[in-house]
N, C-alpha and C positions, 0 to 999 in steps of 0.2 A: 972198254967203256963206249966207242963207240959204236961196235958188233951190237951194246944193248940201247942205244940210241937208237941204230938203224931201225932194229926189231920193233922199239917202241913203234914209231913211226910206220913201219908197215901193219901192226896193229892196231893204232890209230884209222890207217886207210881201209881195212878188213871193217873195220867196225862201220865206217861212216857208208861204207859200200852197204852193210847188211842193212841200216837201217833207211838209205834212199832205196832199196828194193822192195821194204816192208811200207813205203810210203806209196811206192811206186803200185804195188799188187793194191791195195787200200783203195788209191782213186781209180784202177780201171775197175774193180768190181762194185763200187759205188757209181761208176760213168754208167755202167751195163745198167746198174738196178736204175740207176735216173731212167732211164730209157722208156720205162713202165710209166712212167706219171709226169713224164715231160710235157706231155701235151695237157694234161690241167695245169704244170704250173705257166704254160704260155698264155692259157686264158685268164689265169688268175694277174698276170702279166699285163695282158691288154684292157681288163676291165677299168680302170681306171679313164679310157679312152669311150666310153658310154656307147653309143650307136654311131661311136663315124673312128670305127677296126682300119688299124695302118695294112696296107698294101706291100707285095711282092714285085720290087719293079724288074729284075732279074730273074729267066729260069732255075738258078740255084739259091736264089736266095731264102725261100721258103726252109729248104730243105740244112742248109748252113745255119741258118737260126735255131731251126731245131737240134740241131747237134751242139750250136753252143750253149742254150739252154741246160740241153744233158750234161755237156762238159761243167757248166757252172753248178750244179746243184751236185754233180761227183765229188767237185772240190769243197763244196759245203759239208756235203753229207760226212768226206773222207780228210776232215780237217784236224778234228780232236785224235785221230790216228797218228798225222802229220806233225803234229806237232809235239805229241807223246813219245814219237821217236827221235824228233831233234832234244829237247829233254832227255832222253834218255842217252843221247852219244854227248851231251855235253856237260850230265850232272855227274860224271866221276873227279871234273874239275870242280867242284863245290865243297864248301863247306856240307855236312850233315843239318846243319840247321837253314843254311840257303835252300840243299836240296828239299827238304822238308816242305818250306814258303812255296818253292818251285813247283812241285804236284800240286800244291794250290788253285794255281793259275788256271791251272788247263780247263777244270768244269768252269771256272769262275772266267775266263777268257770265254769260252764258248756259250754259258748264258749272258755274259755282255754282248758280244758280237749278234746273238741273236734277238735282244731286246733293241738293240739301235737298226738291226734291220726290218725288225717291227713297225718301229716308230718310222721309219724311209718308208714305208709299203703302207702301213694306215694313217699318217699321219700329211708325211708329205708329199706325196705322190698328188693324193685325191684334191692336196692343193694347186700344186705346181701345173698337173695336166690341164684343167680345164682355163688356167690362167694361160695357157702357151696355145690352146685350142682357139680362144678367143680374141688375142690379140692380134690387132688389124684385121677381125672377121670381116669387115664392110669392105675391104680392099684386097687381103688376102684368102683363098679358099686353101685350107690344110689340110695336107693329104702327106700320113707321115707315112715312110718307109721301113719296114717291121724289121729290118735288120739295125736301122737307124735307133728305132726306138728302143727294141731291146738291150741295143749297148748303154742305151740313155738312163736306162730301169736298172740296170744291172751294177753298173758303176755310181749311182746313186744307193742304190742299197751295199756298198761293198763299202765304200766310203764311209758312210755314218755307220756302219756297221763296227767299222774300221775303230773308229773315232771313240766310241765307246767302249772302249778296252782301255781309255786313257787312263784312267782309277786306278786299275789293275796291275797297267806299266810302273805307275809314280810308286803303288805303294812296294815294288817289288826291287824299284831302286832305291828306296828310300831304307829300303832292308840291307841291300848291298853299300849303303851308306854314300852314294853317288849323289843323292838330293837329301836337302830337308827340308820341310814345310817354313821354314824362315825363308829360306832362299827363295821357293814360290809363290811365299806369299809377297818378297819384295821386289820380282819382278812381275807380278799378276799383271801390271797396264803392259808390258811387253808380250806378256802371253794373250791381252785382250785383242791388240794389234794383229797377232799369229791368229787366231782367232778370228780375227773378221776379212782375214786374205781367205783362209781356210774353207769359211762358210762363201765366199764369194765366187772361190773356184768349185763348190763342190754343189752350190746351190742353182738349179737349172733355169732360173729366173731372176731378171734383174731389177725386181720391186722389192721394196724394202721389209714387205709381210713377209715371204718367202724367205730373203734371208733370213729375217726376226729368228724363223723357224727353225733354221740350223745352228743359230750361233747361240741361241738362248742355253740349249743342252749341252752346247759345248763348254760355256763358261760354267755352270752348273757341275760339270762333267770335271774339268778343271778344279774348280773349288772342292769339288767331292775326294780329288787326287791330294788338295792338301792337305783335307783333314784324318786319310787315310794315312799320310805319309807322319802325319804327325804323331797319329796310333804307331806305326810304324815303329817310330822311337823312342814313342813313351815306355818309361821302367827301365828300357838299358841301362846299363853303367858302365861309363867309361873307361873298363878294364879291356885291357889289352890282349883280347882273345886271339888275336891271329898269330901276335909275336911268342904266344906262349905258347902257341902247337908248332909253328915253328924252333923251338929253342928245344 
């Protein structure tokens, strides 16, 4: 018995091995193809910054942007890979009907993730920057640092990008029966509070327009999780599937 435990077990490890290798080969050959159009997505990057382009204050910094650049758009590119293979080493734990829900996710993850970093890139960027360009201009002259700045662009876009997969989450727990839309819906002022910590750390600006701007889609985003979670559970019946494949 436990000869077949052990086996399990280093089966278990074979498997999680093949599938961080299959993650692993993914993002270097998606880092390499970055490599080709990294330099338009850095200008597409700095546009937002109109005729006054952040500055290199260091020798290597020029050239360290541009590789993290590459690295970020690898990890972009090589994400629905990444997480198709963590799914796949953890969907033999599932039910047939979870696992089913579970391939769902993935397109439906990846077109969220990249409509909220849409909304980050044309939406709140073109706000944010010339609000942070121009404050204190009569006192202060700004002059950003492009490694500064690209982390500032990047982790604004990763974030809301982040954020918008909310929907996706709730309605996936709400499947695994861990939430229900009563329960969201009667902590909603708790989640409003979460919420406006959330938009306040991830909002590059401390005017209350700019937040507006983060937190509006996230309660939005929120509300949209209830009423997915509540599709979620409508028509079940409370027949006791799990104790009956167990018995």
């Amino acid at each position: 018995m436990n000869d077949e435990q052990a086996m399990s077990l280093f089966e278990h490890l074979a498997e999680l091995r093949t599938r961080l290798l299959r993650a692993l080969i993914a993002l270097g050959l998606c880092t390499l193809l970055s490599f080709f159009f990294a330099r338009s997505l850095l200008r597409a990057f700095i546009a937002p910054m109109g005729d006054n382009p952040p500055v290199a204050l260091t020798p290597t910094e020029a050239v360290g942007t541009f590789m993290k650049v590459a690295l970020i758009a690898g990890v972009t590119l090589s994400m629905p890979v990444i997480v198709y293979q963590a799914l796949r080493f953890i969907a033999p734990g599932l039910t047939p009907q979870e696992r089913r829900y579970l391939y769902i996710i993935v397109p439906g993850a990846t077109i969220s993730f990249v409509a909220g970093a849409a909304f980050a890139y044309f939406v709140m960027l073109p706000a944010a920057v010339p609000f942070l360009q121009n404050f204190l201009g009569d006192i202060i002259r700004q002059q950003w640092a492009i490694g500064k700045y690209i982390s500032f662009v990047t982790d604004l876009i990763f974030w809301v990008g982040l954020s918008f997969e909310t929907p996706l989450i709730i309605f996936f727990l709400a499947k695994l029966r861990l939430v229900s839309a009563r329960m969201l819906w009667r902590n909603l002022r708790y989640a409003i509070v979460f919420v406006t910590i959330l938009a306040a750390a991830i909002t590059p600006t401390t005017d209350p327009f700019n937040m507006a701007l983060v937190m509006a889609p996230l309660i939005v985003l929120y509300l949209l999780g209830i009423v997915l979670a509540w599709l979620a559970r409508r028509g079940e019946k409370p027949v006791q599937q799990r104790k009956a494949r167990s018995s």
